[in-house]
N, C-alpha and C positions, 0 to 999 in steps of 0.2 A: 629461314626459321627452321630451328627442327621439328620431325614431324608430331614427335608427341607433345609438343610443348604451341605447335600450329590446332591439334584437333583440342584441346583441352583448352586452349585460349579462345577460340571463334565460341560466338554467341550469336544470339537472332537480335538485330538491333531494329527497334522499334522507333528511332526517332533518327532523322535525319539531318544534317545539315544543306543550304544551299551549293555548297560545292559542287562542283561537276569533277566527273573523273578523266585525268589527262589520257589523248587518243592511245598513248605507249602501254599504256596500264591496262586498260581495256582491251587491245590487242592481248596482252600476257595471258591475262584473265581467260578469253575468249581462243587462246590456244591450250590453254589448257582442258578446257573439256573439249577439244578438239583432239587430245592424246587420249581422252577415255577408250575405254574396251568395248568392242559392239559384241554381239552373239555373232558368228561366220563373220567378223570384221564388214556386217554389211552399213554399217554408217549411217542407219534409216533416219540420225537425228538433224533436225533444223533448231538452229538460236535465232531468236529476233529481238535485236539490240531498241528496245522502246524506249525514245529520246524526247522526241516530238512533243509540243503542249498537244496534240490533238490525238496521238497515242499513249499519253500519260493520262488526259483522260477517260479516253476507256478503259484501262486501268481499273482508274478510282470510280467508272460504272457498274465493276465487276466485283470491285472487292474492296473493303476498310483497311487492307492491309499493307498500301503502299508507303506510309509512315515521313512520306513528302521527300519520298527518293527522286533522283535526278533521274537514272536512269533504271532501268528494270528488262530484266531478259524472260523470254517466254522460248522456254523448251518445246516442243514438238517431236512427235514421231510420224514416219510414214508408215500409217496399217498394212498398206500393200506390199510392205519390202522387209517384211519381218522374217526369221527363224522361228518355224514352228516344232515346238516338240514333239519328241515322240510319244505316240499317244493322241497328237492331232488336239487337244485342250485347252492348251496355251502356247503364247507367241512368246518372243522376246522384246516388243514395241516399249512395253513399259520401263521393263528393268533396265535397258539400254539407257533409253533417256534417263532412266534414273540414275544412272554410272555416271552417265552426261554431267547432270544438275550437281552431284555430288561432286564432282572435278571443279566444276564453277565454281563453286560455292568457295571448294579450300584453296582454288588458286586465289581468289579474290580476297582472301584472308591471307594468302601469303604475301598478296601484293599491298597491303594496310588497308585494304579495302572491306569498310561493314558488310552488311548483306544478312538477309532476311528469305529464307524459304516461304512462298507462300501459296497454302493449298487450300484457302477459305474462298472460292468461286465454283462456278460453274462450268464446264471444261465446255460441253456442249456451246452456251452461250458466249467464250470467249474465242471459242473458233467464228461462229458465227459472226459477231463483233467483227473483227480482224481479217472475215470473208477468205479462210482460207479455205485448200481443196479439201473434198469433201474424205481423204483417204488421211488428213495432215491430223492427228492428235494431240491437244495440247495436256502438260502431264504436270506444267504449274511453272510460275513467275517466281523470279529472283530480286529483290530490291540489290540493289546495288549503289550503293554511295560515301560519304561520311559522314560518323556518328554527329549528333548536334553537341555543343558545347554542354556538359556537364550531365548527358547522358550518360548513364551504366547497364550493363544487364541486368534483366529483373531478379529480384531476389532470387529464383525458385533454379536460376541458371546452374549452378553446379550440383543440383539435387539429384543424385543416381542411386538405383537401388544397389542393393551388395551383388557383383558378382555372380555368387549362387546361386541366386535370383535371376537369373538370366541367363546363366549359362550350363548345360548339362550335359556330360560324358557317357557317352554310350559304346 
């Protein structure tokens, strides 16, 4: 798909079908935010492919937002292995993984794959949950599946401000 015709088509699909996504697809998916960009190329990000009925329900303990995906990925950083800027203020943990989550996101849309960003939890409590290390960061969950029969994106989906509104020349 091209790319401006790939970012302008992806929407947040809120309703899913029972389908599962074939092992090839999910590889694709899953190398493609593996090509994301780190800060010092240190690679501090972890995916966690949640398949499982018993890590779909934690999930759905964490958050309303799983919309009855099959599968759903949980980005992570390690705090300890970050790029600190200069000035000592801030890391690179977040943005990383968010380079991360953003690659997911449109390979899964390149591959016919829905998919849903989802940041309505508690990051603190889904580490917790999931019993990861205490340095592991979770930065938010990806629904990933297919749409249910005769789902659309919500009305308000191609609603953008103008431009100029958002963009400034200095």
């Amino acid at each position: 798909m091209e790319f401006s015709e790939l970012v302008n088509k992806r929407y947040s699909c809120k309703k899913y079908s029972d389908r599962t996504i074939e092992k090839k697809v999910l590889e694709s998916i899953l190398n493609g935010g593996r090509a994301a960009p780190t800060a010092k190329n240190l690679q501090e990000f972890h995916v966690y492919v949640i398949q499982s009925e018993e890590g779909l329900k934690k999930i759905d303990r964490l958050t309303p937002c799983r919309y009855g995906a099959t599968t759903v990925l949980m980005v992570t950083f390690d705090s300890s292995n970050t790029f600190t800027y200069p000035g000592g203020k801030r890391d690179s943990g977040v943005e990383d993984a968010t380079i991360v989550a953003t690659h997911l996101m449109l390979a899964a849309s390149n591959e016919g794959v829905d998919n849903c960003w989802i940041n309505n939890f508690d990051p603190e409590k889904a580490e917790s949950l999931f019993a990861l290390p205490e340095n592991e960061k979770v930065l938010m969950f990806l629904d990933l599946g297919y749409k249910a029969d005769g789902f659309e994106p919500l009305p308000n989906h191609t609603k953008r401000k103008e431009l100029v509104e958002t963009v400034s020349y200095i």
